[in-house]
C-alpha positions in Angstrom: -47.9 16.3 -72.9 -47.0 19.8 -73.5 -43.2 21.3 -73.8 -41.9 21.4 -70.9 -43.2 18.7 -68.9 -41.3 16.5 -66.6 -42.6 13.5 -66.1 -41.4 10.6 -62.8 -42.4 6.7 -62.8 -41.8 5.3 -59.2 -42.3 1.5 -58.3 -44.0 0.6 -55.0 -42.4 -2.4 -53.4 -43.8 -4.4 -50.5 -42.8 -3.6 -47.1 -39.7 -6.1 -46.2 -39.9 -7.8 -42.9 -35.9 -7.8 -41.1 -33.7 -10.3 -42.0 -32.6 -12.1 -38.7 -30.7 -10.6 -36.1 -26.6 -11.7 -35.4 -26.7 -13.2 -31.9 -23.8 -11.3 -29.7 -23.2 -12.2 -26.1 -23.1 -15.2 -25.0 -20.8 -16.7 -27.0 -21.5 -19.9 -29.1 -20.4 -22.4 -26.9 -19.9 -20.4 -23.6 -20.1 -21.4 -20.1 -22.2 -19.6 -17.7 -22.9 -19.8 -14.0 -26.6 -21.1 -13.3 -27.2 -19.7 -10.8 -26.7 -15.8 -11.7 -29.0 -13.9 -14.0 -27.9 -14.4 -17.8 -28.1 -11.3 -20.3 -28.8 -12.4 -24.1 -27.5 -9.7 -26.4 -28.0 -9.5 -30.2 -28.4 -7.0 -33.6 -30.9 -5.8 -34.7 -31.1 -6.6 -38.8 -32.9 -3.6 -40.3 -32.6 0.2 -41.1 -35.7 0.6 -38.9 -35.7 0.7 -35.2 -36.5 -2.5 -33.2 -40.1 -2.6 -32.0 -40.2 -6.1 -30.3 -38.4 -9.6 -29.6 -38.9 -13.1 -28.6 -35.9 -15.0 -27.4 -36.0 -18.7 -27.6 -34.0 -21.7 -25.8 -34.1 -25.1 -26.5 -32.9 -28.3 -24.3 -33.7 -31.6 -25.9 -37.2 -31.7 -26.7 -38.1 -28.8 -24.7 -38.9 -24.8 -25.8 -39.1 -22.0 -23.4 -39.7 -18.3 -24.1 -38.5 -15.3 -21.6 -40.7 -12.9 -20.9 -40.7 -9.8 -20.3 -40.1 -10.0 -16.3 -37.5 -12.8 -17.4 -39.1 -15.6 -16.5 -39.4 -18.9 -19.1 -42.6 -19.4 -20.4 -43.8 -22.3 -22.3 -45.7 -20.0 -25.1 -44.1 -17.9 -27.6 -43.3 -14.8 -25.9 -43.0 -11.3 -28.4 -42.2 -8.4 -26.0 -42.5 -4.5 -27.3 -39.0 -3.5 -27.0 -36.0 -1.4 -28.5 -33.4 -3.1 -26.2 -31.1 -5.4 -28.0 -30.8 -7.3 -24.6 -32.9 -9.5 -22.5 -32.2 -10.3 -19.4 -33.1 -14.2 -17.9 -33.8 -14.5 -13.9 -31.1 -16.3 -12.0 -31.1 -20.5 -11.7 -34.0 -20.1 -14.5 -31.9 -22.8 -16.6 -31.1 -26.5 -15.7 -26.7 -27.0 -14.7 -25.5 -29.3 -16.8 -28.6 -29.0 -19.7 -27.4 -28.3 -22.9 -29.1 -25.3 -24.5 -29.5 -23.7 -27.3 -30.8 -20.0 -28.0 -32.4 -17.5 -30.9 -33.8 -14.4 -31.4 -36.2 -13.1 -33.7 -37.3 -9.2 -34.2 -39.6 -6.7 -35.0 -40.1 -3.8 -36.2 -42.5 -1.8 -38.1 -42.3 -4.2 -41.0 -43.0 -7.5 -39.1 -40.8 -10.1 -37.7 -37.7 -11.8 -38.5 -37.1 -15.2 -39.0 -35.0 -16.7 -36.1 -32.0 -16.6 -35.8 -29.5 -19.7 -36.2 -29.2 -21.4 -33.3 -26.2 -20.8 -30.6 -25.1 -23.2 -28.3 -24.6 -22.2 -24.1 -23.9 -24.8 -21.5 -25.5 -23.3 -18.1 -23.1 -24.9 -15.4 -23.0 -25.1 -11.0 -20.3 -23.0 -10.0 -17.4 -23.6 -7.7 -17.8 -23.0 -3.6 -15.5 -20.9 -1.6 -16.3 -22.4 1.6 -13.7 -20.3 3.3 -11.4 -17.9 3.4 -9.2 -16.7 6.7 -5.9 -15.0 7.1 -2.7 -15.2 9.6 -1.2 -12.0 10.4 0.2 -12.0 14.4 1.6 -9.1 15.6 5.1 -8.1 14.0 4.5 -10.3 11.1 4.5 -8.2 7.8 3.7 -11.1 5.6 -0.1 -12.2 5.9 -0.8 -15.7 4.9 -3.9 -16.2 3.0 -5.9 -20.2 3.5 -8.7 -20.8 1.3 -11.0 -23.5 0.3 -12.7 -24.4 -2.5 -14.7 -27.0 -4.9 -15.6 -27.0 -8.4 -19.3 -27.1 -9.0 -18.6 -28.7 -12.6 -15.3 -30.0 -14.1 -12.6 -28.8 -12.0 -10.7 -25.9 -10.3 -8.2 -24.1 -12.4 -6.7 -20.8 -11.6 -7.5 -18.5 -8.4 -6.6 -15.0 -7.2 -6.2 -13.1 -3.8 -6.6 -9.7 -2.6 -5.9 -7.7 0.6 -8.1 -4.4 0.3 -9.4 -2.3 3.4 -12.1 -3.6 5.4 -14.6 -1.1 4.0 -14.0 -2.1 0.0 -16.7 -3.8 -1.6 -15.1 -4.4 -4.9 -11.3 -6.5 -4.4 -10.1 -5.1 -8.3 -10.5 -1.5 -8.1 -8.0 -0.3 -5.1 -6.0 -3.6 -3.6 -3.1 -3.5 -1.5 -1.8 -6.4 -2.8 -3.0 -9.4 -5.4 -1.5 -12.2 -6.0 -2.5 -12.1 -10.0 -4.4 -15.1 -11.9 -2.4 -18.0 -10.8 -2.9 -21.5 -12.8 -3.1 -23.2 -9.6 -4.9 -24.0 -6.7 -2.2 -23.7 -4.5 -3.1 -22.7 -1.0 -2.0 -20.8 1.1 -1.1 -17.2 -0.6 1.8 -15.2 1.5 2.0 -11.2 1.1 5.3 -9.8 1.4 6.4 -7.7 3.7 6.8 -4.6 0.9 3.5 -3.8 1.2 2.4 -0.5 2.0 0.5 -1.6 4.7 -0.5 1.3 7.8 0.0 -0.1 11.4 -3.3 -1.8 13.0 -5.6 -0.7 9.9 -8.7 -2.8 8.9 -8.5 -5.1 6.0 -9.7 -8.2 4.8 -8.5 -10.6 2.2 -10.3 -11.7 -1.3 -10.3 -15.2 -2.9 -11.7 -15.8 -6.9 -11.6 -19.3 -7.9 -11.9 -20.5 -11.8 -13.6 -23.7 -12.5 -13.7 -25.3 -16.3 -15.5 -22.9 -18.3 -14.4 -20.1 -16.8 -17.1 -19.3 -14.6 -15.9 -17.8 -10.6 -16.6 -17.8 -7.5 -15.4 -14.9 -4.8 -15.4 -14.9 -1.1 -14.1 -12.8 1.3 -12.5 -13.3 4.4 -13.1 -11.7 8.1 -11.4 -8.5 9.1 -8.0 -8.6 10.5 -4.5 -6.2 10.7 -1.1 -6.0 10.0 0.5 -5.0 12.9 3.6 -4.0 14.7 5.4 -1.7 17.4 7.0 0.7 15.9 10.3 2.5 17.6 10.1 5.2 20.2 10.3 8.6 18.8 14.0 10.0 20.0 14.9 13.1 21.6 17.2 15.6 19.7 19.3 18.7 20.9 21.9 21.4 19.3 24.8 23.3 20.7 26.4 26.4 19.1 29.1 26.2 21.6 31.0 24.1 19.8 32.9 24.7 15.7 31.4 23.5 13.7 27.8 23.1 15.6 26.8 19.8 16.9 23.8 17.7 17.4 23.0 14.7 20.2 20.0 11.9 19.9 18.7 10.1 22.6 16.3 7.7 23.1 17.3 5.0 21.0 17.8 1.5 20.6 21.3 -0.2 19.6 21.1 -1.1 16.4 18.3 0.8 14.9 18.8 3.2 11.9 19.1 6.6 13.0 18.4 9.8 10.2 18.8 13.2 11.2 17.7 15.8 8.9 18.3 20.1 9.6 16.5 22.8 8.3 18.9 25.4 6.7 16.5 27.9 5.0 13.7 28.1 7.4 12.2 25.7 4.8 13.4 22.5 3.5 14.5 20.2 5.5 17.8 18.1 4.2 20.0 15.1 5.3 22.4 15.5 7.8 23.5 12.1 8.3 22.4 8.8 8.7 24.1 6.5 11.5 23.7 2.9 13.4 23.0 3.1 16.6 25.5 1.7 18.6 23.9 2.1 22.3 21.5 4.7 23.4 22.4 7.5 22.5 24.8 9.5 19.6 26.5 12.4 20.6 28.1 15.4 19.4 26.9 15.4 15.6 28.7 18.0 13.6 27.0 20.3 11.1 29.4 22.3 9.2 26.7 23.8 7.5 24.9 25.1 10.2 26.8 28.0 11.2 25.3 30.2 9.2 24.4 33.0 11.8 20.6 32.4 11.0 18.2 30.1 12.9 18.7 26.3 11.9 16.6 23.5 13.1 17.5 20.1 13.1 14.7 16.5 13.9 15.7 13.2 14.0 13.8 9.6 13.9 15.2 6.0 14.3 13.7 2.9 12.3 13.9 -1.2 13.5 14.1 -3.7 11.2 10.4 -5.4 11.4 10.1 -8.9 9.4 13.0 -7.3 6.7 11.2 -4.0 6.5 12.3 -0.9 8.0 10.1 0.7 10.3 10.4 4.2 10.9 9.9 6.1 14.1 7.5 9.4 14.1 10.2 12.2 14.1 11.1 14.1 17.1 10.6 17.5 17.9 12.4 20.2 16.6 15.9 21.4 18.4 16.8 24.8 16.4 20.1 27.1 17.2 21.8 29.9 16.1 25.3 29.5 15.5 27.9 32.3 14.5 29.9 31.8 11.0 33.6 30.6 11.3 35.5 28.2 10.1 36.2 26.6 6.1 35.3 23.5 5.4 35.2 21.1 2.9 31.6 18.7 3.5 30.8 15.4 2.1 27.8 15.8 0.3 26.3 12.3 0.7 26.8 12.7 4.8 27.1 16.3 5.6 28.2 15.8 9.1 31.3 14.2 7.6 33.8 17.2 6.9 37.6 18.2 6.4 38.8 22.1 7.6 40.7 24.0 4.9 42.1 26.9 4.5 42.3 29.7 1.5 45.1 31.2 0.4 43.2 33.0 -2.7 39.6 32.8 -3.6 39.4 34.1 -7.4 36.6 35.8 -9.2 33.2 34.0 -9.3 31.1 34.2 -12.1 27.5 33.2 -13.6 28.0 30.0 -15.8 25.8 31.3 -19.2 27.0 30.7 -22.7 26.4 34.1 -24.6 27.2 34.1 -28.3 27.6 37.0 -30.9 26.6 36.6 -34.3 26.9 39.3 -37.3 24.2 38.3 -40.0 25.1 39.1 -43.9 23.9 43.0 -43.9 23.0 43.2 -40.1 23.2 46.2 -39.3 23.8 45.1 -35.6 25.2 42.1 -33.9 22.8 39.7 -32.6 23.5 38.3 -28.9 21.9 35.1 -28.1 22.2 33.9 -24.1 21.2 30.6 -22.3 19.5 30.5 -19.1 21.5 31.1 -16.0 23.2 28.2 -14.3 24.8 28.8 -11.2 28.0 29.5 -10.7 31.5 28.9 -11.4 35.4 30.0 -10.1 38.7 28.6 -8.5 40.3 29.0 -5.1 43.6 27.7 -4.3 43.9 25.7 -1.0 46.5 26.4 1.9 48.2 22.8 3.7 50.9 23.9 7.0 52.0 20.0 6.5 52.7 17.5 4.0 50.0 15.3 5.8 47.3 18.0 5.6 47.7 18.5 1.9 48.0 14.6 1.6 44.0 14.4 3.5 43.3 17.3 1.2 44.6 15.8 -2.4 42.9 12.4 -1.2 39.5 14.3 -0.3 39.2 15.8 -3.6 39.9 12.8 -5.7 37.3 10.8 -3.9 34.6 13.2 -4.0 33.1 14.5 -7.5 30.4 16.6 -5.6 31.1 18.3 -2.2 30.5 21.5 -0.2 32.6 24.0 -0.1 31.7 26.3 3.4 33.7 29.9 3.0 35.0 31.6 6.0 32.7 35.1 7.0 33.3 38.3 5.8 32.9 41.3 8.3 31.7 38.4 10.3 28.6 37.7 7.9 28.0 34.3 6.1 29.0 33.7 3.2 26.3 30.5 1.8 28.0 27.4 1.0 28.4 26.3 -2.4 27.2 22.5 -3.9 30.3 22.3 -6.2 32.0 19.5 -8.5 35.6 20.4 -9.1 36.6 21.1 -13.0 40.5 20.8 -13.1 43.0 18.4 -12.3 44.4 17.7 -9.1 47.9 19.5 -8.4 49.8 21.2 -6.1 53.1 23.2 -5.5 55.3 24.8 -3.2 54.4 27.9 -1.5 58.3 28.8 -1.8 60.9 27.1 -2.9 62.5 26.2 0.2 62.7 23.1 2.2 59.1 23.9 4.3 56.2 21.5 3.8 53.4 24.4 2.9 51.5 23.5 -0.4 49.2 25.1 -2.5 46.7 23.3 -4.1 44.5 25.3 -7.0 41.2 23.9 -8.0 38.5 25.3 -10.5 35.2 24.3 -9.4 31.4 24.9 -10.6 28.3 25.0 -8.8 26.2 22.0 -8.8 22.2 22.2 -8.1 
């Protein structure tokens, strides 16, 4: 050869058929239901692409090939595919057989050897013969009868649904399930909790386990849960009256009675939250109605239906517009519940914000740093005429750590309430010293959102 030449020496091997394919799905051993179609999965051995298979099973003497339409034939079978599945026809196997099954592949090399063989055990499945519910009227708690038998071995576990009427599919949106229970325990009882919507269409599942884990699911007829709800009340409001007031009629003794009012036009709040103790409740105060603006105020009532409460739809809307007056101190939790008080000082208010100054080495300026605004903060000192008054007010304040604090108009404009917590001690002291019974009572408070 001449300088410079380059010369390459290759070796040409024979093509190499794939080795055999690793069987996937079922599962050596596995139990499956007879009488359902049965999806053999394996893969393929070989860095090229799967022309064709033949899937084999084997029960005592006998061998059976699917074919392509996944039917059993009694001839080897080799079907041009790339699918590492093949799917056999429903009740195509014998219940109770023992099988085995292989694959062998192709592809542009030849065929594999079979596989090793894999055991499967096609069994009968269990029966649900029936499934029915009891849910009379006023009953929250739908019981759930089933029957069932196991096609081979025996039962072993179950689960119940209650899904609308129209669901096809019990796992994907239920109501209520009961779970895998290792029982067969029937019936099943729903409780009360439930979510359910009065008179609505539904209908209850039942899965059974056998041994082996194959299933069985039936479902049962429609039914509803079903109950009378409370008659919607009738609400009214009166500015004639300090602080405002609100009456509810319509209503049964007993029942559970909200009241909600609408101070910003907007969002409507709790008022207060009563028993019924005969038809009607009158004369409702709102201490923070009067603000010289329109308020509205609803109410609904809610019965006690197999331990749930059932509410009422709410009632229409009774709005007034009541003049500012008054000071008062409100509970927060029920803000119909309310003591009057009186100012003698109301001191500076300010916006509660930490702002910090800091003078860097060789700034040539001081560098201020604030937080975000949070409300508000100041201090008032209360006004008692009598030893008793200042007694309800000292007792008010140590039993609530949030509260409402409604201040008197100014120029006969409102002034809003405040959500507070108070910030200093309790105290007191005389408003002279002479032998009168005025106290006053100073309290730093801060707004609360």
């Amino acid at each position: 050869m001449g300088s410079g030449a380059t010369s390459y020496s290759y070796e040409v091997l024979p093509a190499t058929a794939p080795a055999a394919p690793i069987l996937t799905s079922p599962e050596a051993g596995a139990s499956v239901d007879q009488t359902l179609a049965l999806t053999f999965g394996w893969d393929h051995q070989s860095s090229f692409a799967q022309t064709g298979r033949r899937v084999r099973l084997t029960t005592g003497a006998t061998i059976r090939w699917i074919d392509g339409a996944g039917a059993l034939q009694t001839t080897e079978q080799s079907v041009a595919t790339a699918s590492t599945t093949a799917t056999l026809n429903a009740a195509a196997l014998t219940a109770g057989a023992a099988y085995t099954w292989a694959v062998a592949t192709q592809d542009a090399n030849g065929w594999s050897a079979y596989s090793a063989e894999r055991a499967l055990n096609p069994i009968a499945p269990p029966t649900v013969s029936s499934v029915t519910v009891s849910s009379p009227a006023g009953d929250l708690s739908p019981a759930v009868t089933w029957a069932a038998t196991a096609g081979s071995g025996v039962l072993t576990a179950h689960q119940v649904w209650i899904c609308a009427a129209a669901d096809t599919d019990p796992t994907v949106a239920p109501l209520w399930t009961s779970g895998v229970l290792a029982n067969t325990v029937s019936p099943d009882t729903a409780p009360a909790t439930v979510a359910w919507t009065n008179g609505a269409s539904l209908k209850a599942w039942v899965r059974v386990w056998q041994t082996g884990g194959v299933y069985r699911t039936l479902s049962s007829a429609a039914f509803t849960v079903s109950w009378t709800p409370p008659a919607t009340p009738t609400i009214t409001a009166s500015s004639a009256t300090t602080p405002p007031t609100v009456s509810v009629s319509g209503l049964t003794a007993g029942n559970v009675v909200e009241v909600e009012q609408r101070l910003d036009g907007i969002n409507w709040t709790p008022l207060t939250t009563r028993v019924a103790a005969g038809t009607s409740i009158a004369g409702i105060p709102s201490p923070l109605a009067a603000t010289g603006s329109t308020v509205s105020f609803r109410a609904r009532q809610a019965t006690t239906v197999d331990g749930v409460l059932m509410q009422s739809a709410w009632s229409s809307v009774a709005s007034i517009t009541a003049t500012p007056s008054g000071c008062y101190v409100v509970d927060d939790t029920d803000r119909s519940v309310y003591l009057v008080a009186h100012f003698y000082t109301l001191g500076d208010t300010e916006i509660v914000q930490s702002i910090s100054v800091t003078y860097g080495l060789g700034a040539s300026a001081a560098r201020v740093d604030r937080t975000p605004e949070a409300g508000e903060r100041g201090s008032v000192v209360w006004v008692t005429d009598t030893a008793t008054d200042r007694d309800a007010l000292l007792a008010w304040l140590d039993a609530h750590a949030v509260f409402w604090i409604v201040f008197p108009p100014e120029d006969g404009l409102a002034t809003p309430a405040k959500r507070v917590a108070r910030t200093s001690p309790r105290s007191w002291e005389r408003l002279a010293q002479v032998a009168i019974p005025h106290r006053l009572i100073p309290m730093s408070w801060v707004e609360q959102p």
